[in-house]
N, C-alpha and C positions, 0 to 999 in steps of 0.2 A: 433378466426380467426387470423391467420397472420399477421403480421404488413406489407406493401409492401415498405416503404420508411426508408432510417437508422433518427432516429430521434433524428437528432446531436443536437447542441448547436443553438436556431435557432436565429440570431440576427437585427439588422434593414438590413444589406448591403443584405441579403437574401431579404427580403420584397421590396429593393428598384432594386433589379432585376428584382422582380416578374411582379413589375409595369412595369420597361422596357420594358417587353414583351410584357407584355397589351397594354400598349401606339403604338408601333411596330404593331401593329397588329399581333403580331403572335402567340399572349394569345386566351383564358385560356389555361393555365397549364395543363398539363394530369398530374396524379399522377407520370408517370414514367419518366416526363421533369420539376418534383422541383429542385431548386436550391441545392447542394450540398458543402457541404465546403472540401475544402481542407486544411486536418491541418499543413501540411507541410508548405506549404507557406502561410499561413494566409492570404487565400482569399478565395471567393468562387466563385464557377463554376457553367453553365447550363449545365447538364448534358442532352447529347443526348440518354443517354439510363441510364436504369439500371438493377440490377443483378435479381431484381422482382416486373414483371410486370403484371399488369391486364388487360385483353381485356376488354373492355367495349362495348357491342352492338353497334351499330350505332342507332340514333334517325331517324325516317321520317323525311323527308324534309317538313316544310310548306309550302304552296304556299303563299306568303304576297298579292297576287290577290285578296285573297280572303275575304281581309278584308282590305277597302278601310282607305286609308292612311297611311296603317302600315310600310309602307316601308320608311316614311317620319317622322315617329314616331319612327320608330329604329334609323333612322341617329342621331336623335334629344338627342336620350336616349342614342348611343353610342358616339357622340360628349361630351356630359353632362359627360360620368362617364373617357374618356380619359382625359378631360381638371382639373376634380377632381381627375382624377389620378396623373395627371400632377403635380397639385399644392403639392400633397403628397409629392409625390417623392422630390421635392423641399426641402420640409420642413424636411424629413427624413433623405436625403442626407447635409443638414447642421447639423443636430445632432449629423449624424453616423462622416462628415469629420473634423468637425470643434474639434479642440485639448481642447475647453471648452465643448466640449458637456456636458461632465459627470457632470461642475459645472453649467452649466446652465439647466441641466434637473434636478440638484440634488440626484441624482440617480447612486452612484458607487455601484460597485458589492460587495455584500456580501460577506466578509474573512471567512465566516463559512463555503462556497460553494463554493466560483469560484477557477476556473481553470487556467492550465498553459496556454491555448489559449489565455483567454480575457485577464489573468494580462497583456505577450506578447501587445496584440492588444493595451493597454492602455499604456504601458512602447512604441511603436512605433509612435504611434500618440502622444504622448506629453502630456496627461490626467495625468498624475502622474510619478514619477521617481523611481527608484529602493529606494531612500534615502527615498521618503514617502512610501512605504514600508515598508522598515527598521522598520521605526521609528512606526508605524502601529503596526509593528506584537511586537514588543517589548511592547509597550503598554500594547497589550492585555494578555502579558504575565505576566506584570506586575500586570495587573486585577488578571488573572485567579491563579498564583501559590499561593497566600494565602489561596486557598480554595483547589487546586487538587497538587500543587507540583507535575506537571509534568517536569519541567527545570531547571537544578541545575546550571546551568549559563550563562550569556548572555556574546556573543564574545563581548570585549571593543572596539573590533576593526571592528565591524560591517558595522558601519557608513561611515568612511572612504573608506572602502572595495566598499559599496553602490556608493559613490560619485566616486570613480575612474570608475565604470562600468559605469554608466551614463555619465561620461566622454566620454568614448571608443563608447559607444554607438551615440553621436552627432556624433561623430568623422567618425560615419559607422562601426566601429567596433564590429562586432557581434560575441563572441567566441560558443555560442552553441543557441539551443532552448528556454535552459533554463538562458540565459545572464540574471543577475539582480535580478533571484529569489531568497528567502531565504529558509533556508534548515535548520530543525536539524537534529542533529547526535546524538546517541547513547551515553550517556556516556562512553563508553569503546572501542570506534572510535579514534583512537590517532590525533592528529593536532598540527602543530609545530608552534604554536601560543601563545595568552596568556591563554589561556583554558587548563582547567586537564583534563586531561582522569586515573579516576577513579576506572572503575570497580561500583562506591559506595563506596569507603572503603578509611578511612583517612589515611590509610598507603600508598595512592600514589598521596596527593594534593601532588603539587610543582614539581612532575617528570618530564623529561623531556623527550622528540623521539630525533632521530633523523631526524626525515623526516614525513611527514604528513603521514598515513594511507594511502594507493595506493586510496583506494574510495574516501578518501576525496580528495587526492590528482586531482582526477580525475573529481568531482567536482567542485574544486577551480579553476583547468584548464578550464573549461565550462563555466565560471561567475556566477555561482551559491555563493551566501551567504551564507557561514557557521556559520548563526545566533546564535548557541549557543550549549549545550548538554543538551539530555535528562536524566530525571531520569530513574533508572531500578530496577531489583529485584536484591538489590545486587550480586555481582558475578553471572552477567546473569543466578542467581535461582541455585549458584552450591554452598550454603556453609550449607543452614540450614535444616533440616526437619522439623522445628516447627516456618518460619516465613512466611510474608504473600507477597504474590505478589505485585510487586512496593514499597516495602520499600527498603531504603538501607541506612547504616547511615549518607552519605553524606548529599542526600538530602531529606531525609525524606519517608511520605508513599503518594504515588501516590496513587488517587481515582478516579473513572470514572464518566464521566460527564451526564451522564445518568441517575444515583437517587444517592440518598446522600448515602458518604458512600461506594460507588462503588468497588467491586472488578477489578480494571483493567486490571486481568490477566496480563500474564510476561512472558519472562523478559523485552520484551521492553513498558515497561506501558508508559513513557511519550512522547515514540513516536506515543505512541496508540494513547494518551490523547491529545497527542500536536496538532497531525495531525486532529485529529479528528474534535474538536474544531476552529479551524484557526488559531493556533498561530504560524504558517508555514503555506508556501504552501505543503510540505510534509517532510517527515524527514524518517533518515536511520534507519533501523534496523536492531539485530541478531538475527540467531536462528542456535540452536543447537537439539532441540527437542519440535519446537510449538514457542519457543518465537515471531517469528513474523505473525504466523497465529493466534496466540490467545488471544493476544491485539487487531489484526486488526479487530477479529471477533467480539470482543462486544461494542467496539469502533465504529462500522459503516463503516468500512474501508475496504479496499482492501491491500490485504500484496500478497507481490508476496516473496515466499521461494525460490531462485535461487537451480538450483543444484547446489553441490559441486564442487567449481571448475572453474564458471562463471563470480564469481565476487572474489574479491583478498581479502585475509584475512589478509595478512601481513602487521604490526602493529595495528592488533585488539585485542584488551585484551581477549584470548583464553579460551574456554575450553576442543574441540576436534577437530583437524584437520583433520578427518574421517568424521565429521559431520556438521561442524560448516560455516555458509553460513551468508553471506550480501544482503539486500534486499529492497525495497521502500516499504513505508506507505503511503499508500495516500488515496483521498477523490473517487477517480476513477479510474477505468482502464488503466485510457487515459494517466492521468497524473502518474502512478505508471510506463506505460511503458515508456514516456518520460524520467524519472529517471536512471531505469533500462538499457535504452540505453547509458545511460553515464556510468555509472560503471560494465558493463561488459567489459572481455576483458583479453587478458594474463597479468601475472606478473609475472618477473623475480624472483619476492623476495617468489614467491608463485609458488611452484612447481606442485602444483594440478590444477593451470589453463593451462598449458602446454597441458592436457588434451582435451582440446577445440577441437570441431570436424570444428575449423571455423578460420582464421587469425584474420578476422576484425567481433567482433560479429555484430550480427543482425540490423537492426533500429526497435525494436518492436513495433512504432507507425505503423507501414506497415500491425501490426498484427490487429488490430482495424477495422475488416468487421462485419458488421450485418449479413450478412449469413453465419458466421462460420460456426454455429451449424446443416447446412442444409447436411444432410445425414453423418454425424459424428456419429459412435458407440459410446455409453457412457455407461459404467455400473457401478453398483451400487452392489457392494460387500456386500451383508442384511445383513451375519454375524459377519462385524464390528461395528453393529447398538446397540444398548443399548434397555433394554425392560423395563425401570423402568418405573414412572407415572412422575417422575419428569422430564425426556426428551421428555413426548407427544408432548407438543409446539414446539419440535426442531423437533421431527418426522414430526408434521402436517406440516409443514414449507417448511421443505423436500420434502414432497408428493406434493407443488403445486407446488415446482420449479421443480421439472421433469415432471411436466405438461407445465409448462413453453415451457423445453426445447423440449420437443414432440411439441407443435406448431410452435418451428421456426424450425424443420425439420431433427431434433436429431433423432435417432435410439437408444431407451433404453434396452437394454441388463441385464435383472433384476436377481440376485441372481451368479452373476461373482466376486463368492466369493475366498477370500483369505485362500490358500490350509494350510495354517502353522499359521490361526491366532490361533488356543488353543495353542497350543504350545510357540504362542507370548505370549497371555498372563500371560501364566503359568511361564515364563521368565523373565516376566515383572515385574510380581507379587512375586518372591524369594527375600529373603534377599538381597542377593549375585550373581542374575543372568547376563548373557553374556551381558545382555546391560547396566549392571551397571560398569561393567569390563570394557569395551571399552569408558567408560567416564571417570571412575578413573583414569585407567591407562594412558589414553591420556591426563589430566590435569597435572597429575605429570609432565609429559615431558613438555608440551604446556606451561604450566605459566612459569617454570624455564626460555625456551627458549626465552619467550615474553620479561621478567624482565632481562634478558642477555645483552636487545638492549637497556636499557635505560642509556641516556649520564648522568643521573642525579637521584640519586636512594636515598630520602631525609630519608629515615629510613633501608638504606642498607637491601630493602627486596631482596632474592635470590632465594627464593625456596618456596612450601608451605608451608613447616614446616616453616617457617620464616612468611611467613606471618598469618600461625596460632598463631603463640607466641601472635605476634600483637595484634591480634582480639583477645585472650584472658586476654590480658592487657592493653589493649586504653579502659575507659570507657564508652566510646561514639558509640564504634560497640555494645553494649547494648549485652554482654556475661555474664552471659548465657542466659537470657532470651530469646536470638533469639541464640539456641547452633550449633555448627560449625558439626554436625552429619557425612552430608558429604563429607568434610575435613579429618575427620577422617577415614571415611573408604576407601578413597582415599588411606590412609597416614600409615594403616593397610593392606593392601592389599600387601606392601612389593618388590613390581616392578612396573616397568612403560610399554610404547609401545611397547619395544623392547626387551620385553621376549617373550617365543612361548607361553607362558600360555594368552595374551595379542590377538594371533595370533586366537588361536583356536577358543578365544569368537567371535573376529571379524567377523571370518566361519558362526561363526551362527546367530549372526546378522544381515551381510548381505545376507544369503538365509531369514531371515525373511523376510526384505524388498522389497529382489528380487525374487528369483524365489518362495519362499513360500508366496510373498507376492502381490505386485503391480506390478512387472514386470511380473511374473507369469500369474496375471489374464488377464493383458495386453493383452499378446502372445495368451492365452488359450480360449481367445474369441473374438479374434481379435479386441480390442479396440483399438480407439483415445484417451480415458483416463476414469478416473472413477472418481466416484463421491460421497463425502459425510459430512454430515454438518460437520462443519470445527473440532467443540467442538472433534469429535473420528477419525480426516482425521490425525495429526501430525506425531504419532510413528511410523509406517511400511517406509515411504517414510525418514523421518530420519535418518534410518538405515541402508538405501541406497543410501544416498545421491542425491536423486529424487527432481525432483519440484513438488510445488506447488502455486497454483494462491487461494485464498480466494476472495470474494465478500458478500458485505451484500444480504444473506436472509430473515430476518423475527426478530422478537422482542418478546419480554413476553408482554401476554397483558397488559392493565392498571389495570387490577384487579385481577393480579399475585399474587402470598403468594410469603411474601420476605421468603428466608432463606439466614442466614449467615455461613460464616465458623467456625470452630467450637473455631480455636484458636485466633481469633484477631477480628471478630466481621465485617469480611468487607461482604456486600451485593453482593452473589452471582449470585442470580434469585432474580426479583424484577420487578415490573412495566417498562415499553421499555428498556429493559437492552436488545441491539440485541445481535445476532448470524449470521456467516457465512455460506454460502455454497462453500465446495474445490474442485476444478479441481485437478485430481494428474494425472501424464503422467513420460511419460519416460525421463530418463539422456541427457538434453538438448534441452527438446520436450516446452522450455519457449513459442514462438511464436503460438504453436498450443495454448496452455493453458489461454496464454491471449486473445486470439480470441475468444477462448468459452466464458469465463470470462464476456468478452465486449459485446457478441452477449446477454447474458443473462441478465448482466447489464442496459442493453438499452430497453429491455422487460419488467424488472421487478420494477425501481426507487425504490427499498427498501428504499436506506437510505436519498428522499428524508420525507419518509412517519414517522420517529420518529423525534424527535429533543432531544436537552442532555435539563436537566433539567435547566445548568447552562451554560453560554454562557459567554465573553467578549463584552461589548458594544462598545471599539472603533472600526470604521470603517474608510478607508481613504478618507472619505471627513473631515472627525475631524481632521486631519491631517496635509490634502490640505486646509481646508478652515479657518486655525487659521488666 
């Protein structure tokens, strides 16, 4: 049955309305006069209506005549529970106003789970400051990387950063939503700080930018903490064929916090792993082809894939600028669009956001309705579905969230299939086909021109071949055991972008993703978007520079067969190792996509139903109350 009410965050200031009401006499509550929050302004409202409502019969009337003293007995019994309403609300309201609540109830919110709301709430009232944060989330990073090496380094300049916000903050000074949180980046996020931006590879500690990364930059403007960078799959997963996800030799191999051992998919594994766990409130990621829907999805996360074009790429350590997108990792919807409302936006230095069908993008917390999904077409493309026995659990998974989405009001559109997937993956599956051509060819260009901007270049790298000498003689990139494959066919292939032979692949990459692909089935069955576990949602919309939204669907059960990979031993399927379900929609269609996203998130609490195996124990009452 339906859900009739969005069933936000519910906190005491809701319960101490409720009472209000009561007390007022103008209680009980119908279901469709609960209190509602508004995230925007961190308060909450009585809502006079809402978007779904239930009639409720009327009851007969008693006659209290008819049952002597009853009427003397209701006063008695409704005096009784306003006066113990009364003393509630009392005691509620010093919990909710008074700035010790949290240490006098003992009770802060869990960094494994909470959100950009409550930290805000707690950073406004005086419960904790951005600095105990800081110092919080470093902590737990300090627990957690001896065992997962998700962050290859923590900003020195964090603290500071913290204490000036908190400053501004007394002061009234509020630069965004997100004032005060802390954030990781990506290791191949540049920042003109004291942090490297990597890639993974020791051929670029010590380099310098000249200018922060437009995202971070954008970011930093926001009062958001640039806590540190994450680990990745070296060269966001574009150098080896024979190494494992989340290794790179900087900082090691990233493992998911789910069962030991964990494969945490890539490339952005330690923002997978970062975000996942709490040691952030969320953190940045790339994708060029899956890297941020595919750590978000076994990770328990939400990854929102922007289109091409929405968020600025300019000084992000490259692999295709046809393909290559900046995007949130985060624990929710809510807080992933929060993010994503800061780093969308044109850039000068970024000719592809020019693009923009929008001056000022969107606020995507706007997109965050529970009735999204009410009369929304969704389809489900079957023949991008896999038939093996090892994806049953991701299949069954599948089939209850489109049951799901059928109860909040979804229109399923089943087998609005994609007219040119054999052909993808016959493409896909060549040596040398058009989608390996428009990666090659755009790295050769993309890294030259990246390595061009750097004010400080400590091993004069200039080109790939320069940076393959590198990686074939530093012994610490561990060559050949993890071998530079494609590098080389990169470096074989003999031109870059801006040959026609460059041109042609692209033709057919993008009808894969568009009209043979996702845009295609879009139009052809008039969809709001489609839908499918995230594990086979990446390729087609990659290829076209399309969004996508991921959210947790479902887990391996507890009594899963592990299997490993074949060359490095890491745990692919295993006991709650989850998976995604992806939203994919049209160039620019972010706000529809995270509305579904949210509408189904809010039905379904997947990722609060696994927990990771391994956890960080500090919490910031360890913090606040040394």
């Amino acid at each position: 049955m339906e859900e009739l009410i969005e069933p936000k965050n519910a906190t005491l200031l809701v319960l101490i309305t409720a009472l209000a009401v009561m007390i007022s006499g103008n209680g009980p509550f119908s279901l469709g006069q609960l209190p509602q929050y508004d995230s925007k302004q961190n308060i909450k409202l009585l809502s006079a209506q809402t978007t779904e409502k239930q009639s409720q019969p009327k009851k007969p009337l008693q006659d209290s005549r008819t049952v002597p003293g009853a009427r003397s007995v209701s006063n008695k019994v409704t005096m009784f529970f306003k006066v113990f309403s009364l003393l509630l609300l009392l005691c509620l309201s010093k919990l909710v106003l008074s700035k010790n609540s949290y240490a006098e109830t003992g009770c802060y919110p869990d960094l494994l789970e909470v959100g950009a709301e409550e930290l805000v709430a707690g950073l406004e009232s005086g419960a904790w400051t951005s600095v105990d944060l800081t110092k919080a989330y470093i902590a737990r990073i300090e627990e957690a990387n001896p065992v997962l090496h998700a962050v290859t380094e923590i900003n020195p300049d964090a603290l500071s950063i913290a204490a000036t916000l908190d400053a501004e903050r007394a002061n009234g000074i509020i630069r965004s939503a997100l004032h005060g949180i802390p954030m990781l980046l990506k290791n191949n996020i540049a920042t003109m700080d004291q942090m490297n931006n990597t890639a993974g590879s020791y051929s670029l500690i010590g380099a310098k930018v000249p200018r922060d990364a437009t995202v971070a930059a954008k970011l930093r403007a926001a009062g958001v903490i640039l806590l540190g960078k994450s680990n990745l799959s070296q060269w966001a997963n574009f150098r080896s064929s024979n190494s494992s996800n989340g290794w790179s030799a900087y900082g090691g191999q990233v493992t998911g916090a789910y069962y030991p051992d964990m494969d945490p998919s890539g490339s952005s594994s330690g923002s997978g792993v970062g975000s996942s766990i709490g040691l952030a409130f969320a953190a940045l990621g790339t994708e060029t082809d899956g890297s941020i829907l595919s750590p978000s999805s076994v990770n328990n996360l939400v990854g929102i894939k922007p289109s091409v074009g929405l968020t600025s790429r300019s000084l992000v350590i490259p692999i295709s600028e046809h393909q290559d997108t900046v995007g949130p990792m985060a624990r929710s919807v809510s807080d992933a669009a929060y993010v994503l409302s800061i780093i969308a936006g044109k850039d000068p230095n970024d000719n592809y956001t020019e693009a923009q069908p929008f001056d000022t993008p969107p606020d995507y917390t706007q997109a965050l309705n529970f009735s999204s999904l009410r009369g929304a077409r969704i389809g489900i493309p079957r023949n991008g579905l896999p038939t093996d026995q090892t994806s049953q659990p991701i299949i069954d998974a599948f089939d209850a969230a489109i049951q799901v989405l059928k109860n909040a009001g979804a229109i399923i559109v089943d087998n609005a299939n994609f007219s040119a997937w054999d052909a993808y993956v016959a493409d896909s599956s060549a040596p040398l086909g058009n989608s390996s051509i428009v990666l090659d060819a755009d790295f050769v260009s993309n890294i030259a021109s990246y390595l061009s901007e750097l004010t400080f270049n400590p091993n004069n790298i200039k080109s790939l071949a320069d940076e393959s000498n590198f990686t074939h003689t530093f012994p610490l990139e561990q060559y050949p055991q993890r071998d530079t494959a494609v590098w080389d066919q990169s470096l074989s292939l003999g031109y870059n972008n801006t040959d026609y032979r460059f041109w042609q692949a692209y033709q057919f990459t993008s009808y894969f993703g568009g009209e043979g692909g996702v845009l295609g089935a879009l139009q052809t069955y008039n969809l709001d978007a489609l839908i499918l576990p995230t594990d086979y949602s990446p390729g087609l919309p990659a290829a076209a520079g399309l969004p996508v939204v991921t959210v947790p669907m479902g887990y391996y059960a507890s009594n899963s067969s592990v299997i490993k990979s074949q060359n490095w031993g890491l745990v692919e399927v295993g006991p709650n190792i989850p998976f995604g379900l992806s939203f994919m929609g049209a160039k620019w269609s972010e706000e529809t996509l995270i509305g579904f996203a949210y509408a189904y998130e809010q039905r379904s609490h997947i990722r609060a139903k696994v927990k990771p195996y391994f956890t960080p124990n500090t919490q910031l009452g360890d913090i606040i109350e040394k």
